[in-house]
N, C-alpha and C positions, 0 to 999 in steps of 0.2 A: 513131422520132422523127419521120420523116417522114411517117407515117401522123397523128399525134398534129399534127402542125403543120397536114395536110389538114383533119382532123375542124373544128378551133379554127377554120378558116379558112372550112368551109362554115355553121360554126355564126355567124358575124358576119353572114356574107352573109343568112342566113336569119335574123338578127334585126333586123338593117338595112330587109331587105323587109317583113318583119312590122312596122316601126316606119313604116315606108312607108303599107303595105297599110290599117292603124288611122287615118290622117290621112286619106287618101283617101277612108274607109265616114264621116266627117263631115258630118252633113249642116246646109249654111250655111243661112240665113235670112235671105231678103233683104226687108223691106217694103215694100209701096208706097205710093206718095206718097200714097195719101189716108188710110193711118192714124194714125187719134189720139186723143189722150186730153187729159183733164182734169188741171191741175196740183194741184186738189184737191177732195174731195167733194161739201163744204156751203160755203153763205154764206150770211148774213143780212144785213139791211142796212134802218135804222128812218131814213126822211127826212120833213124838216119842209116847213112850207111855203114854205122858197129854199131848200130841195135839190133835184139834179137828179134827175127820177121815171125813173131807168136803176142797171141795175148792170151792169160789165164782168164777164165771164169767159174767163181766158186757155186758148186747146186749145193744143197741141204736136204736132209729127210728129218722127217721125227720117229720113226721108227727103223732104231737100226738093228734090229733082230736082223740072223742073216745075212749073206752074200745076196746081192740085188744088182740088175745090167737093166740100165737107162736107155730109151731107146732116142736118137737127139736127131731132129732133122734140122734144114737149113735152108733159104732163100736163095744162094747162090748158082748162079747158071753159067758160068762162064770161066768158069775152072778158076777163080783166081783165089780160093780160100779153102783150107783145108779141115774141114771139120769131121771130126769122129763122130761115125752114124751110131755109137752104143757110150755109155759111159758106167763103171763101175763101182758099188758100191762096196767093200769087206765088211764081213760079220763085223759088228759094234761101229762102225764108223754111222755118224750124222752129218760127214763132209767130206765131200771129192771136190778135186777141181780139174776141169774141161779146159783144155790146151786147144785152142786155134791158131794153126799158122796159115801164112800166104805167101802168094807167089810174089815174091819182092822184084823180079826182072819184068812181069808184067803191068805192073803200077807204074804211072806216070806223076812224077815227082808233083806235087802240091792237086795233085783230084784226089778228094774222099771216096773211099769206095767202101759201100754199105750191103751189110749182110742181116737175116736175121735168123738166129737162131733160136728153137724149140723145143722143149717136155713135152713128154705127153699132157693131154687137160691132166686139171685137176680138178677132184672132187668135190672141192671147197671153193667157194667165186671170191674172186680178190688174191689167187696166189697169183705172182711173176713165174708164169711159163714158157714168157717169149723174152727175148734180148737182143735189142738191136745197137750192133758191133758197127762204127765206122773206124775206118783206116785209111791211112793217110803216109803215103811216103814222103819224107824232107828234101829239102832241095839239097845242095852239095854247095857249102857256104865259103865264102872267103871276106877278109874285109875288105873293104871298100873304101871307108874313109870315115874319119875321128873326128867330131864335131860339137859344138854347142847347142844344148837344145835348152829353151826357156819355153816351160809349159807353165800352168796353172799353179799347181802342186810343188813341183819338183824344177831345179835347174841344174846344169852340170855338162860335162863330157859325155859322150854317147859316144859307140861303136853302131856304124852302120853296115851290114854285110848284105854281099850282092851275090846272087847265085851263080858257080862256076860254069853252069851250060847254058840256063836260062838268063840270061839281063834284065827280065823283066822282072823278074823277085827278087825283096830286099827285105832285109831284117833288121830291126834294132832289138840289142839285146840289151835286155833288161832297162826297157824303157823308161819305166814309172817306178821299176822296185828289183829285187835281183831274183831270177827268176822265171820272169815276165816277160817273154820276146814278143813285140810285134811283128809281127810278119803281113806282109803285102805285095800284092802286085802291080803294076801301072801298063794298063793294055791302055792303047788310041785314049790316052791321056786322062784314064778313068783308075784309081786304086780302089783294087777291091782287095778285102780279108779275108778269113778264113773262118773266120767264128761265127756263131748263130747271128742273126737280122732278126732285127722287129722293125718298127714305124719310121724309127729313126736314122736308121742306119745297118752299120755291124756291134755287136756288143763285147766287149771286151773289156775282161776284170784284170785292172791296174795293177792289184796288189799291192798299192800303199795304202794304209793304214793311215787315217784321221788320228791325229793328236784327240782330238776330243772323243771319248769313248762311246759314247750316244751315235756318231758318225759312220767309226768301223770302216770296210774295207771300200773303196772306191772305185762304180765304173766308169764306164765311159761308152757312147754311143757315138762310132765313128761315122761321120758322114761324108761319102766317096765322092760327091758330086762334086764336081773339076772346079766348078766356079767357086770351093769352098776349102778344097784339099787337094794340093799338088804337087807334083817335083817339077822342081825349075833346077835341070845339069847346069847349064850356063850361068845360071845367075848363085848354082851353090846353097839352094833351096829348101827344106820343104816344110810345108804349111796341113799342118794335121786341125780338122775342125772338127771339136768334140763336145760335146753333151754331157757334162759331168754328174752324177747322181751318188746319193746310199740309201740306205734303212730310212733314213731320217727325213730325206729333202733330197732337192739339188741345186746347183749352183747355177746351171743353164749351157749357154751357146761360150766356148772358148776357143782360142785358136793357139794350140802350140809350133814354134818355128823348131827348126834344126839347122844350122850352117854351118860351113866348113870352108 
């Protein structure tokens, strides 16, 4: 019995140290105060002519012991964006935010113009160390003409506005929901968008809201091709051909008019 009580007694001790010895072979990770990241990848950002020509972007550290100077490069060659090569941290802070401006007289109204901006790596794989910034100056709007539009969804009066240099860009505002402007252009009988493309077209979220909850919010994939979607001046026209979808489903192939 006493042999068996020894054994029981060396066997705790030797799993006590074992439970020991496994804490110990841990190895911690300490960072230091200059690294950091990005709270998220991309941003875009379309300003008019009394917007401010700057976007913020916030970085993060987890160690804010100390003053700390971020070193930031950028992708830009062609002078049109102004990015500060260093960014600043003060003793205790875990947040700066990085100020980019641009040259708003060298932009041409409705082209994106894409930068990216950098941290240094980080030590860790999976931080946002890069961040790519599109920009986009507005046209210089006026309206144009007040009309009826009977879509899918939605019917009513629309404001349609047409750009004061260019005629070939036109807007409705607040098409689907308030908001929400579509914006487009009609080159050699062709409307094209401004938003992201896939398969179907250009993508662009409506911002109304399905009555039915399961539904939620409503895109639409605009499809440019002329045989499907077009302004007719003369006949006081236009024929939007969309692809309705959400979460849940979609509806399929619609054609919303506008007249006036």
């Amino acid at each position: 019995m006493k042999k068996i009580s020894y054994i029981l007694s060396v066997l705790s001790i030797c799993l006590a140290f074992g439970a020991c010895s496994e804490d110990t072979d841990r190895v911690m990770y300490y960072p230091t105060n200059t690294e950091s990241t990005f709270t998220s990848t991309s941003g875009s950002y379309v300003f008019g002519a009394d917007d401010p020509a700057e976007y913020n972007i916030v970085v993060r550290r987890v160690n804010p012991k100390g003053e700390a100077v971020i070193e930031i490069a950028n992708s830009d060659t062609e002078s049109l964006f102004n990015v500060p090569s260093e960014l600043k941290f003060a003793d205790g802070e875990t947040e700066s935010t990085l100020t980019v401006s641009f040259n708003r007289s060298s932009m041409l109204p409705g082209t994106a113009y894409p930068v990216k901006i950098s941290l240094p790596e980080h030590p860790i794989t999976g931080k946002a160390t890069n961040f790519n910034l599109s920009v986009r100056r507005d046209y210089t709007w006026e309206l144009y003409v007040t009309g009826d539009l009977k879509s899918f969804f939605v019917n009513g009066q629309r404001e349609l506005y047409r750009d004061v240099d260019n005629h070939n860009a036109y807007k409705f505002k607040d098409l689907y929901a308030s908001g929400y402007d579509f914006v487009f252009e009609v080159r050699n009988n062709v409307m094209t968008m401004f938003e992201s493309q896939n398969s179907r077209g250009y993508v662009f979220v409506t911002g109304f809201v399905h009555s039915n909850p399961a539904y939620g919010m409503v895109t639409i994939d605009f499809d440019s091709d002329p045989d499907y979607s077009y302004v007719d001046l003369n006949e006081k026209k236009i024929v939007l051909s969309n692809y309705y979808y959400c979460g849940a489903g979609a509806w399929g192939w619609k054609d919303d008019v506008f007249t006036w």
